[in-house]
C-alpha angles and dihedrals in degrees: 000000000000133000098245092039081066099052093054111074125198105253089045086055088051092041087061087042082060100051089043093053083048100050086050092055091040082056098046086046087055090055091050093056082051107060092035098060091237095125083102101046100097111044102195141064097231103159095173106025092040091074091099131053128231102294102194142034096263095045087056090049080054106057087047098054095053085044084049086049107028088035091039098140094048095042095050092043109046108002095043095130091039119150122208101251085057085051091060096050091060094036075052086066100046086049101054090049094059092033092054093038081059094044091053091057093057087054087053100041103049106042077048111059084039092053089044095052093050095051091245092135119073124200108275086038086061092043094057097041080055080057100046087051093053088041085053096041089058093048092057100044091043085048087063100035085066096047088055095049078069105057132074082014112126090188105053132073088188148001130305114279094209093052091044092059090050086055098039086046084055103052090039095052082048095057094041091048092044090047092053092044076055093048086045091051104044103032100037090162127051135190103220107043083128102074100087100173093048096063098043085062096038079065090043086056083037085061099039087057098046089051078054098050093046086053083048093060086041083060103046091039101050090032088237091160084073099075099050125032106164134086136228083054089231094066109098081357099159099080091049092048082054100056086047099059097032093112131053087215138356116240129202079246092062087038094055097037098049104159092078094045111086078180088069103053097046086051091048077044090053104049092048096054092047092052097043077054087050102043094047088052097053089042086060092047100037090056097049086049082062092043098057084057138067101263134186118253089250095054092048085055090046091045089056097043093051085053089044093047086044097061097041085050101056096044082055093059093046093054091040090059112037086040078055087101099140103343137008104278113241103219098051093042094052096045089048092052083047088048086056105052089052101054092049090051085049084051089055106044089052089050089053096063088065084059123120101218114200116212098233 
C-alpha cells in the first residue's frame, strides 16, 4: 500500500465526496434561480443576517417592495402582476442557493478543523483544500457581483450574462478541481498512466466541454434558446437567418447590450450547437483511440460511461431547446446543467487514469 493511500483515511475520502456532491447541488440550484427568474429576489448581500428568511408578514411586504424598487425593470417587465405568495416561491429560490452555499461552508469547516487536529491531511491534501477556499471565495463574490449587475439597472430584466458565465466558470472549475482532489484521495495509483497521448487529448475534450459549459451559460443568461426552438437549426430556419444578418455590422455596443439584439443571441446559438457537434465528434474519437489499447477495467467503464453521458447530454440539449417556446422550460434546463456537470466528472475521471500518482 502506498504511502499516500495510508495517509487518507476513509472518513476524510467521504468527507471530499461530500463536498463534491454539494458543490453539484449548489450548481443545479443555481440553475434553478436562473431559469426562474429568483436571482433578484433578494436585493442585499447579508452573509450573517440573511440567515433567516423574512419571519412575518411585514417583513415579506418588505422584501417585495425593495425587489419592486431595486428589481424595477424586471418587476415591471415579467412579474408585473406578481402576488405576494408568488413573490415567496422565487424568494424560495434565492433563499435555498445561498442557504445551501452556508451550509456548505459548515460541511467544510467542521470535518476540517477535526481532521486537521488529528494529522489526516497530508500536505498536498492542505494545498489543494487552500485552493478549493479561494476557488469558493470567488464563487461567492462573483455570485453577488452579478446580482448586483441586475439591480438599479433600468435597463436590465436580469442579470448580466457575461457576469453570470464568470460565476458559472468558477463553480464549475470548483466542482471539477475538488473532484479531482476526491479522485486523488481515494484512487492514489492508476493503471494507464502510460498512455501519454491519450491523456493529452482526454484535456483537449476537458476544454472543449468547459467552453460548452461557459455557451451554455451565454444561452441561459441572454435567453438565446428563445429565437430559435427548433432542431435541426435548418427547420423553420428563416427567422433565424434573419436575426443573423439583421445588422450590417455588430458593435461592442450590441455586444454589451445584448437584450435588444436578436444578432447576439443567434451568434451565442450558434456557437453552442457547433460545439455540442464538435464535442460529440472528439468524444467518439476520443473513445475508439482507447479501444484500439490495452486499457484498465476502470478506463473501459469510464470509456462507456463518457460515450453513455454523451448521448443523454446531447438529447438534453435537443428537448431543452425545441421545448424553449416563451420561455426556457425548467425541468429540461436544469436537467441539461446537471447533464453537464456529470459528463465533465465522467471526463475527468477518464483523464485521471492516464495519471502518474506519486506515493507521497
Amino acid at each position: 500500500m502506498s504511502t499516500l493511500q495510508k495517509n487518507i483515511a476513509k472518513p476524510v475520502r467521504l468527507w471530499l465526496l461530500a463536498g463534491v456532491v454539494m458543490v453539484f447541488f449548489q450548481v443545479v440550484i443555481g440553475g434553478v434561480t436562473r431559469l426562474t427568474d429568483s436571482g433578484l429576489s433578494i436585493t442585499e448581500w447579508a452573509v450573517i443576517q440573511g440567515t433567516l428568511p423574512p419571519l412575518n408578514e411585514a417583513e415579506w411586504l418588505e422584501a417585495f417592495e425593495k425587489y419592486q424598487v431595486a428589481a424595477k425593470k424586471q418587476f415591471e417587465t415579467l412579474h408585473a402582476d406578481m402576488a405576494l405568495s408568488e413573490f415567496k416561491v422565487i424568494f424560495f429560490w434565492e433563499y435555498a442557493h445561498r442557504l445551501w452555499a452556508r451550509l456548505m461552508g459548515f460541511v467544510f469547516l467542521f470535518p476540517f478543523l477535526w481532521f486537521l487536529w488529528k494529522k489526516q491531511l497530508p500536505g498536498w491534501l492542505l494545498r489543494r483544500l487552500g485552493i478549493v477556499i479561494v476557488l469558493a471565495a470567488l464563487a461567492a463574490v462573483f455570485g453577488w457581483i452579478m446580482v448586483a449587475s441586475g439591480l438599479n439597472n433600468d435597463s436590465r430584466t436580469w442579470v448580466s450574462a457575461y457576469k453570470l458565465i464568470i460565476h458559472l466558470g468558477i463553480a464549475t472549475t470548483l466542482f471539477g478541481y475538488l473532484f479531482w482532489t476526491w479522485l486523488r484521495a481515494d484512487q492514489p495509483e492508476t493503471a494507464d498512466s502510460g498512455l501519454g497521448g491519450l491523456r493529452r487529448f482526454g484535456w483537449v475534450v476537458a476544454l472543449v466541454l468547459f467552453v460548452q459549459i461557459i455557451f451554455g451559460g451565454l444561452m441561459a443568461g441572454m435567453r438565446a434558446g428563445l429565437i430559435h426552438p427548433y432542431f435541426p437549426v435548418f427547420v423553420e430556419g428563416n427567422r433565424f437567418w434573419e436575426a443573423l444578418s439583421a445588422p450590417t455590422t455588430a458593435g461592442i455596443d450590441q455586444i454589451v447590450d445584448y437584450e435588444p439584439y436578436l444578432f447576439v443571441k443567434a451568434v451565442v446559438q450558434i456557437l453552442h450547437r457547433s460545439t455540442a457537434w464538435i464535442l460529440s465528434g472528439l468524444i467518439i474519437f476520443f473513445f475508439l483511440k482507447m479501444k484500439k489499447h490495452t486499457i484498465s477495467s476502470r478506463l473501459k467503464l469510464g470509456g462507456n460511461l463518457l460515450v453513455f453521458m454523451l448521448l443523454v447530454q446531447f438529447l438534453l440539449g435537443v428537448f431543452t431547446v425545441i421545448n424553449s417556446i416563451g420561455r426556457i422550460p425548467l425541468l429540461w434546463g436544469v436537467v441539461h446543467q446537471a447533464g453537464a456537470l456529470l459528463l465533465l466528472a465522467v471526463v475527468l475521471f477518464v483523464n485521471y487514469q492516464f495519471t502518474q500518482r506519486k506515493t507521497a
